[in-house]
DRENTORKOL-3810 file (N, C-alpha, C; in nm, 4 decimals):
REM DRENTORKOL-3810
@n.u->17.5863; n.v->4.5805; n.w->5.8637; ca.u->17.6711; ca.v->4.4938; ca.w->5.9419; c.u->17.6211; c.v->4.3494; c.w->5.9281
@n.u->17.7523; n.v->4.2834; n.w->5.8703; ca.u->17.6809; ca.v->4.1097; ca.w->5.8923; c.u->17.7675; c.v->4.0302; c.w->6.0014
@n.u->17.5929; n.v->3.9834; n.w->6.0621; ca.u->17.6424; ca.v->3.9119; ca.w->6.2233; c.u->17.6536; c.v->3.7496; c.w->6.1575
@n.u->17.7786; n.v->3.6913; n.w->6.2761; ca.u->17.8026; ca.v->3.5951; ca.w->6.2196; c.u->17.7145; c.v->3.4713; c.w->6.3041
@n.u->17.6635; n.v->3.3680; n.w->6.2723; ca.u->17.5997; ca.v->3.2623; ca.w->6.3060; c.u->17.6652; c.v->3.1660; c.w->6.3275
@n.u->17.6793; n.v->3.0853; n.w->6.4530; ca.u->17.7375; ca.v->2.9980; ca.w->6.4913; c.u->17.6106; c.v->2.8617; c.w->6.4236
@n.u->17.7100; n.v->2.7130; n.w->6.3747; ca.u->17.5921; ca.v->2.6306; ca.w->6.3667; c.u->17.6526; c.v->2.5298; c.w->6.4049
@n.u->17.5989; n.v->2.4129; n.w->6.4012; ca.u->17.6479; ca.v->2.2549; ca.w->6.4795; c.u->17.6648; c.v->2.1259; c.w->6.3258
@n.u->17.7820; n.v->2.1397; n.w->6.3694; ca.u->17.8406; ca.v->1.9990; ca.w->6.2837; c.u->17.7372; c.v->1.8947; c.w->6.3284
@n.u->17.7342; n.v->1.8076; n.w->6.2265; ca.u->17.6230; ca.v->1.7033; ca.w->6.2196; c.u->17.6841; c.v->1.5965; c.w->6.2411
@n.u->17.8300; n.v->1.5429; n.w->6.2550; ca.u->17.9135; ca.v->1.4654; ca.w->6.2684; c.u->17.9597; c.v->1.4638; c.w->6.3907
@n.u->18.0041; n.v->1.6098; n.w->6.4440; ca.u->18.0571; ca.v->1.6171; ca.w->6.5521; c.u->17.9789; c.v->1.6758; c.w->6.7073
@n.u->17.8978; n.v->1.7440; n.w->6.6492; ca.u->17.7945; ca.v->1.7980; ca.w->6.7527; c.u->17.8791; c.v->1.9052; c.w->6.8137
@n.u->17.9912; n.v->1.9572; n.w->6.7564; ca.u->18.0132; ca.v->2.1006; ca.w->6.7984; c.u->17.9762; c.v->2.2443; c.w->6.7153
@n.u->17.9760; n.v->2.3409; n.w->6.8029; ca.u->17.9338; ca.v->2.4600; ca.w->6.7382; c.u->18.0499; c.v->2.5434; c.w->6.7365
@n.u->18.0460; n.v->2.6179; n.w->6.5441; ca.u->18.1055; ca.v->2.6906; ca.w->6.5028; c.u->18.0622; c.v->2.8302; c.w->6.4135
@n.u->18.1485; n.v->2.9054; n.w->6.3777; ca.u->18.1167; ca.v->3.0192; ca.w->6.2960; c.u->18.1722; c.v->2.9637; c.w->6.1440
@n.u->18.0812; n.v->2.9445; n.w->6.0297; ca.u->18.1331; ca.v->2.8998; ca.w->5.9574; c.u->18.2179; c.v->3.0079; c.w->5.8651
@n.u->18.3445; n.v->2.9625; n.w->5.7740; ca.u->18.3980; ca.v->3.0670; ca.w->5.7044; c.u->18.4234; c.v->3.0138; c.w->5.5706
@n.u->18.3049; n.v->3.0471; n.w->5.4566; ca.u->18.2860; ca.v->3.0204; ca.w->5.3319; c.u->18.4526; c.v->2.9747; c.w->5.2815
@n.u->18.3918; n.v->2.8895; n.w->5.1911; ca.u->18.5474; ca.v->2.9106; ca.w->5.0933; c.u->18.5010; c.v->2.8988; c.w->4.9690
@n.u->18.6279; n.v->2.8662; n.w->4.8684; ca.u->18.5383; ca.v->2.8574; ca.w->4.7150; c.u->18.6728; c.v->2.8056; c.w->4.6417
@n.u->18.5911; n.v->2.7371; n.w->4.5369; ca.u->18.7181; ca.v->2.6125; ca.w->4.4979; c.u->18.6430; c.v->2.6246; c.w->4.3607
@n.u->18.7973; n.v->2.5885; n.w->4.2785; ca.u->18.7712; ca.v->2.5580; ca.w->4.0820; c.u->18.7957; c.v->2.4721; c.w->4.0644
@n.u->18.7363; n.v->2.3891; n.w->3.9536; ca.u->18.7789; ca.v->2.2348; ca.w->3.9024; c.u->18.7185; c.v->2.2789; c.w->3.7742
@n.u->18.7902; n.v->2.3275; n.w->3.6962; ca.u->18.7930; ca.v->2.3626; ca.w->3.5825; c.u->18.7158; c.v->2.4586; c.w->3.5952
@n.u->18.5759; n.v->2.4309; n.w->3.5050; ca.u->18.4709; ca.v->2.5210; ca.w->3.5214; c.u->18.3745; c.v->2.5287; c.w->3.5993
@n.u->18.3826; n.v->2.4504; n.w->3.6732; ca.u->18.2988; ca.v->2.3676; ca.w->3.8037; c.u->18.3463; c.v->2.4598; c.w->3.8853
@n.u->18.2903; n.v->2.5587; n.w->3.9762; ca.u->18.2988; ca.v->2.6568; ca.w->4.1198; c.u->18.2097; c.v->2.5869; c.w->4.1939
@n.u->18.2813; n.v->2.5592; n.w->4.3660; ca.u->18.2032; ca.v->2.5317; ca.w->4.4705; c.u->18.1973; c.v->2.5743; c.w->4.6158
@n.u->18.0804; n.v->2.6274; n.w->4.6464; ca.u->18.1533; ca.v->2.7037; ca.w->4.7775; c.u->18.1502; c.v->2.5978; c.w->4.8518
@n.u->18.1651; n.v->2.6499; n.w->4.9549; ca.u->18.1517; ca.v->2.4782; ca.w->5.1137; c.u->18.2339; c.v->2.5727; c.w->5.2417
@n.u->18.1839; n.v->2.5189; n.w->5.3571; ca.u->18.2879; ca.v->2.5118; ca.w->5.4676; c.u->18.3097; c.v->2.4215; c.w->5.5319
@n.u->18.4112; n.v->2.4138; n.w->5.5997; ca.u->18.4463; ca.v->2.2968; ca.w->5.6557; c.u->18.3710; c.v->2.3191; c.w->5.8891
@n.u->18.3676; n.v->2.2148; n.w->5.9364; ca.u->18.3498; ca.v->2.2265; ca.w->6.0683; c.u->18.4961; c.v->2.2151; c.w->6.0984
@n.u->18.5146; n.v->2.3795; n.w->6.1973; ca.u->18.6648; ca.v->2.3580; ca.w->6.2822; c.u->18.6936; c.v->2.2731; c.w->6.3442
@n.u->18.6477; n.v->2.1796; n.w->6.4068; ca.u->18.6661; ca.v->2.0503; ca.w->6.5161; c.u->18.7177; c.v->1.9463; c.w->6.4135
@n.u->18.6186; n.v->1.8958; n.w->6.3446; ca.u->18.6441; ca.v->1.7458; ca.w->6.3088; c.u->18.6599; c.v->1.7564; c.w->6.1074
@n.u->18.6447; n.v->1.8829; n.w->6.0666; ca.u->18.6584; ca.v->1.8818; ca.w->5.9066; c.u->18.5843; c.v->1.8421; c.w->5.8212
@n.u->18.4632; n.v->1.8128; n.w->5.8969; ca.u->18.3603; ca.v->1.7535; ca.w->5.7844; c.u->18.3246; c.v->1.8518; c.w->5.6980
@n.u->18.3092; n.v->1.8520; n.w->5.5711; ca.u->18.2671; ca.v->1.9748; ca.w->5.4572; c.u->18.1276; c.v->1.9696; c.w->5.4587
@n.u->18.1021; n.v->2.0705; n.w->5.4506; ca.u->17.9339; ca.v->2.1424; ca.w->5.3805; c.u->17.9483; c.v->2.2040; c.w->5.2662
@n.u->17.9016; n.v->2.1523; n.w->5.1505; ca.u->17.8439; ca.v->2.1883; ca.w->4.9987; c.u->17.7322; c.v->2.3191; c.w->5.0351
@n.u->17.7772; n.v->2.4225; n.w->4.9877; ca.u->17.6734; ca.v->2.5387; ca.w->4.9763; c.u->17.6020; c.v->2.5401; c.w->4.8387
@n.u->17.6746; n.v->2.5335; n.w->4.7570; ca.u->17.6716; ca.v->2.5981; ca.w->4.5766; c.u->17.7894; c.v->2.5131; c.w->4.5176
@n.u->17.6877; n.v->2.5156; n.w->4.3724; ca.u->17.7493; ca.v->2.4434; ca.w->4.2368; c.u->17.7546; c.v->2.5586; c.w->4.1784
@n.u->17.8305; n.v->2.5989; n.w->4.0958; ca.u->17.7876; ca.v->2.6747; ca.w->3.9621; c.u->17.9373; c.v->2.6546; c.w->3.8704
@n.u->17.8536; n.v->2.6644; n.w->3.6874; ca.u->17.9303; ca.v->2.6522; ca.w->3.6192; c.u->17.9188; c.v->2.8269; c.w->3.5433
@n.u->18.0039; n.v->2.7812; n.w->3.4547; ca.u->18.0790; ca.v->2.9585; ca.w->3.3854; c.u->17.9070; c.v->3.0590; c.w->3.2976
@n.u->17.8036; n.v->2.9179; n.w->3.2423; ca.u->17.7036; ca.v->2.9423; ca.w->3.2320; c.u->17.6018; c.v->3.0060; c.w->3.3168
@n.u->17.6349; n.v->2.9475; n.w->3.4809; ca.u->17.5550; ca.v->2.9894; ca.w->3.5381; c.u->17.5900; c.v->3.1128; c.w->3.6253
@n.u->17.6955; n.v->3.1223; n.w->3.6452; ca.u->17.7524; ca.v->3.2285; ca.w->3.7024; c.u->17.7073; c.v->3.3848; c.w->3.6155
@n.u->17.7205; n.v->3.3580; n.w->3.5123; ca.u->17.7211; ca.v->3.4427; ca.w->3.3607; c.u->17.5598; c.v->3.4604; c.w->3.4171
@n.u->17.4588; n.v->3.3997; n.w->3.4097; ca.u->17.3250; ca.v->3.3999; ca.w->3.4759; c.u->17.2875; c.v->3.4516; c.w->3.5743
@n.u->17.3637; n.v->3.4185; n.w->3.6824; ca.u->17.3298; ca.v->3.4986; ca.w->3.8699; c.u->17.3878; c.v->3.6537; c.w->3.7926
@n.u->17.4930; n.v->3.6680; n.w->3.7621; ca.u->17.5121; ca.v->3.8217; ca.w->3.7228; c.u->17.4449; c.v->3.9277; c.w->3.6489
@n.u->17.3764; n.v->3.8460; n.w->3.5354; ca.u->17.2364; ca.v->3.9331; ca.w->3.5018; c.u->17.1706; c.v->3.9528; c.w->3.5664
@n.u->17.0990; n.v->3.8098; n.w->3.6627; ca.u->16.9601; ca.v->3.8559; ca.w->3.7287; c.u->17.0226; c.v->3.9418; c.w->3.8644
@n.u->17.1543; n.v->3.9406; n.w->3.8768; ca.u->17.1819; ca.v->4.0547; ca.w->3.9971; c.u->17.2137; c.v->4.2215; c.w->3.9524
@n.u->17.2039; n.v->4.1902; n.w->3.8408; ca.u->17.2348; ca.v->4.3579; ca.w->3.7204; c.u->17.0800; c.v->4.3763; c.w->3.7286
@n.u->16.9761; n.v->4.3089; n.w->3.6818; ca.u->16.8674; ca.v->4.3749; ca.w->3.6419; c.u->16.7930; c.v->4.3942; c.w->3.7756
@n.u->16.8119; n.v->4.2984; n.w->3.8777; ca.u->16.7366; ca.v->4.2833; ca.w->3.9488; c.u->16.7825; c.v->4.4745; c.w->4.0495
@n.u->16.8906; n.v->4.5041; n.w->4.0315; ca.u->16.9309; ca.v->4.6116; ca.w->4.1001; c.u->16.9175; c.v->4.7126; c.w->4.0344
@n.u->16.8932; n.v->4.7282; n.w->3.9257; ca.u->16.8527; ca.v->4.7986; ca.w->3.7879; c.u->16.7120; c.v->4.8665; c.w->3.8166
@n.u->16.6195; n.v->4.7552; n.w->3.8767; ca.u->16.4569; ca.v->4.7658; ca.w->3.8487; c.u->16.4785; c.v->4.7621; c.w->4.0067
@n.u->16.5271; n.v->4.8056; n.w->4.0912; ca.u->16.5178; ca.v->4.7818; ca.w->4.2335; c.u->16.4420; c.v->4.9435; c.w->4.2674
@n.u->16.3237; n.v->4.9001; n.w->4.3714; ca.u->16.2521; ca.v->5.0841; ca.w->4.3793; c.u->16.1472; c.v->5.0647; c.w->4.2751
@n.u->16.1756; n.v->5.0172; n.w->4.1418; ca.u->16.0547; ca.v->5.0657; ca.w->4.0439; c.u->15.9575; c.v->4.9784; c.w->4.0217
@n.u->15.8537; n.v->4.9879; n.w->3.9617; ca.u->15.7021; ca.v->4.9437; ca.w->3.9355; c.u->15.8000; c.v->4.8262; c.w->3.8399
@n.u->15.7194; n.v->4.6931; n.w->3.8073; ca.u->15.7650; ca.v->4.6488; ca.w->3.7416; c.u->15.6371; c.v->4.5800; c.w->3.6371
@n.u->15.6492; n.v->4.6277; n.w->3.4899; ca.u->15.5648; ca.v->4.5881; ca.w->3.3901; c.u->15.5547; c.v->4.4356; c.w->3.4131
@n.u->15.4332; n.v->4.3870; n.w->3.3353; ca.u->15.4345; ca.v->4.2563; ca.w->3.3363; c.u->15.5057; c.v->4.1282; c.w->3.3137
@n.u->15.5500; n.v->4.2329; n.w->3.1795; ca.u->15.6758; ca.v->4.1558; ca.w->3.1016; c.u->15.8304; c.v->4.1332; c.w->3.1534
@n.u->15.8948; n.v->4.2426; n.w->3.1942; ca.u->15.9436; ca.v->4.2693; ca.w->3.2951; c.u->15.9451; c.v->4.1514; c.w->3.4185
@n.u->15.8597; n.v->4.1766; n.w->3.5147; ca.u->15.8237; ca.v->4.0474; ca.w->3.6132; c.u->15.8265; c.v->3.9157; c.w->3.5533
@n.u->15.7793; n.v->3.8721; n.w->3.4722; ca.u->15.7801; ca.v->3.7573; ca.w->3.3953; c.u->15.9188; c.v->3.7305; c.w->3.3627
@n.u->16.0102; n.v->3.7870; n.w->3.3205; ca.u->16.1786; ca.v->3.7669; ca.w->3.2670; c.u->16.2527; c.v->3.7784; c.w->3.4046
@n.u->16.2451; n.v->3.8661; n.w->3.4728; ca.u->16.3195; ca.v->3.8131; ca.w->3.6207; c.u->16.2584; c.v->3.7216; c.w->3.6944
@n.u->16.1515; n.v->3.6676; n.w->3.7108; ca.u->16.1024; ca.v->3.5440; ca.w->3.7937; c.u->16.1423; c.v->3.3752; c.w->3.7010
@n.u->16.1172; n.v->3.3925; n.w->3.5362; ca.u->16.1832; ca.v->3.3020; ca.w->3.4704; c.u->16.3461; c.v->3.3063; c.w->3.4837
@n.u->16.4372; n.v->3.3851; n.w->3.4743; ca.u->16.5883; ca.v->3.4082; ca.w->3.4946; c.u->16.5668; c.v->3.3318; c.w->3.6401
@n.u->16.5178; n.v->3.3882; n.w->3.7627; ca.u->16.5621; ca.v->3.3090; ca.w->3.8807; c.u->16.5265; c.v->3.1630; c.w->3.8759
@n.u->16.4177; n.v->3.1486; n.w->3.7963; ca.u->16.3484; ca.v->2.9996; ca.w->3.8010; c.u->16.4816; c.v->2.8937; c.w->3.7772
@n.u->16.5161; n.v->2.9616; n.w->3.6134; ca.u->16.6180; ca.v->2.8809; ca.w->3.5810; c.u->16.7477; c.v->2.8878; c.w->3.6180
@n.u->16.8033; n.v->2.9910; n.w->3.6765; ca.u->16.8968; ca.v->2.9840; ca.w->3.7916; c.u->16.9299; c.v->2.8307; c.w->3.8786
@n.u->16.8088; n.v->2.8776; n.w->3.9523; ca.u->16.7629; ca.v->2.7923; ca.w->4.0569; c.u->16.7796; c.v->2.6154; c.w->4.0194
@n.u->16.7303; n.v->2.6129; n.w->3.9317; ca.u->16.6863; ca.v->2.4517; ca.w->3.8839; c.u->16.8364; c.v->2.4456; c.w->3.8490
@n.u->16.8977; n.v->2.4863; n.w->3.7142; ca.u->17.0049; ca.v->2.4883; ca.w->3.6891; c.u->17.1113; c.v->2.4642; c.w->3.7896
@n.u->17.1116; n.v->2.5665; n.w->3.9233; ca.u->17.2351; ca.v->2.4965; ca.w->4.0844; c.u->17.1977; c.v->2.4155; c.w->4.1277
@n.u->17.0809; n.v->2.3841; n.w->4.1478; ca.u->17.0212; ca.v->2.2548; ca.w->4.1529; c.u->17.0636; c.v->2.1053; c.w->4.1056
@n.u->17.0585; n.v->2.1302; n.w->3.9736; ca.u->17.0854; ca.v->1.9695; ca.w->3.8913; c.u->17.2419; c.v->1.9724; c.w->3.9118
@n.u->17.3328; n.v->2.1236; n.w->3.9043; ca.u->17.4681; ca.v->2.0810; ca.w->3.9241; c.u->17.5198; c.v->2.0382; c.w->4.0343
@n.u->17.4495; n.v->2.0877; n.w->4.1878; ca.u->17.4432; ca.v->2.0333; ca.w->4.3354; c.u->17.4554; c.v->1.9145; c.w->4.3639
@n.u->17.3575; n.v->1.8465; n.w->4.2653; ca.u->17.3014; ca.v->1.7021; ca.w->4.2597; c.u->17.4291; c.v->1.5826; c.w->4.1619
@n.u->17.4748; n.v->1.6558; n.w->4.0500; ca.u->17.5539; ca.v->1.6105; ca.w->3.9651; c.u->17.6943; c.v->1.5748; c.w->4.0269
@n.u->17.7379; n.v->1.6959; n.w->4.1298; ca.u->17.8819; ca.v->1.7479; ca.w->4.2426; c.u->17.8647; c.v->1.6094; c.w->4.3001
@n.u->17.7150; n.v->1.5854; n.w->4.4391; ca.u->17.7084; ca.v->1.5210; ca.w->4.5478; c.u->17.7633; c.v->1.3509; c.w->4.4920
@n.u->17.6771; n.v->1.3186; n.w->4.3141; ca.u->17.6614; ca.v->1.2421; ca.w->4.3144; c.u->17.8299; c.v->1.1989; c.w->4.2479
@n.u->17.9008; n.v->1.2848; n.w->4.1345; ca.u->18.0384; ca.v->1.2343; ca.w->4.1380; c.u->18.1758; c.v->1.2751; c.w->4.2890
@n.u->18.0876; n.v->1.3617; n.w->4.3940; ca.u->18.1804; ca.v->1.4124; ca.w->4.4551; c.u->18.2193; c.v->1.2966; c.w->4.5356
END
């Protein structure tokens, strides 16, 4: 069961339950929600068709090897996959804020 979390607009100082959305601009995906009161948006996630293609491996293997011992090598390729995940939503987060 997922409980929902009320949080406080930073604009408006009211509290809401937020309700994800998700938007295309070409190859550009972004989630965000908006505050019910006053509409200010919140940026959650960037991702492009590259990186998406990326979260879906490391969510295949990572559920793959879920329960089991994991070799060295192994550990080393899913902690690099999330690394570069990570950095990767990152620079596009940054790329969004700065043409958004």
């Amino acid at each position: 069961m997922v409980t929902k979390k009320n949080c406080r607009c930073d604009a408006c100082g009211c509290a809401f339950v937020p309700e994800p959305k998700t938007q295309r601009e070409g190859e550009i995906e972004y989630s965000f929600f908006n505050c019910d009161y006053c509409g200010k948006a919140y940026l959650v996630s960037v991702t492009d068709a590259d990186l998406r293609k990326d979260i879906r491996k490391y969510r295949t293997l990572a559920e793959k090897l879920k329960g089991k011992p994991l070799s060295e090598d192994t550990l080393r390729e899913v902690t690099e996959l999330k690394d570069a995940n990570t950095k990767r939503a990152a620079k596009l987060r940054q790329i969004y804020i700065l043409e958004g």
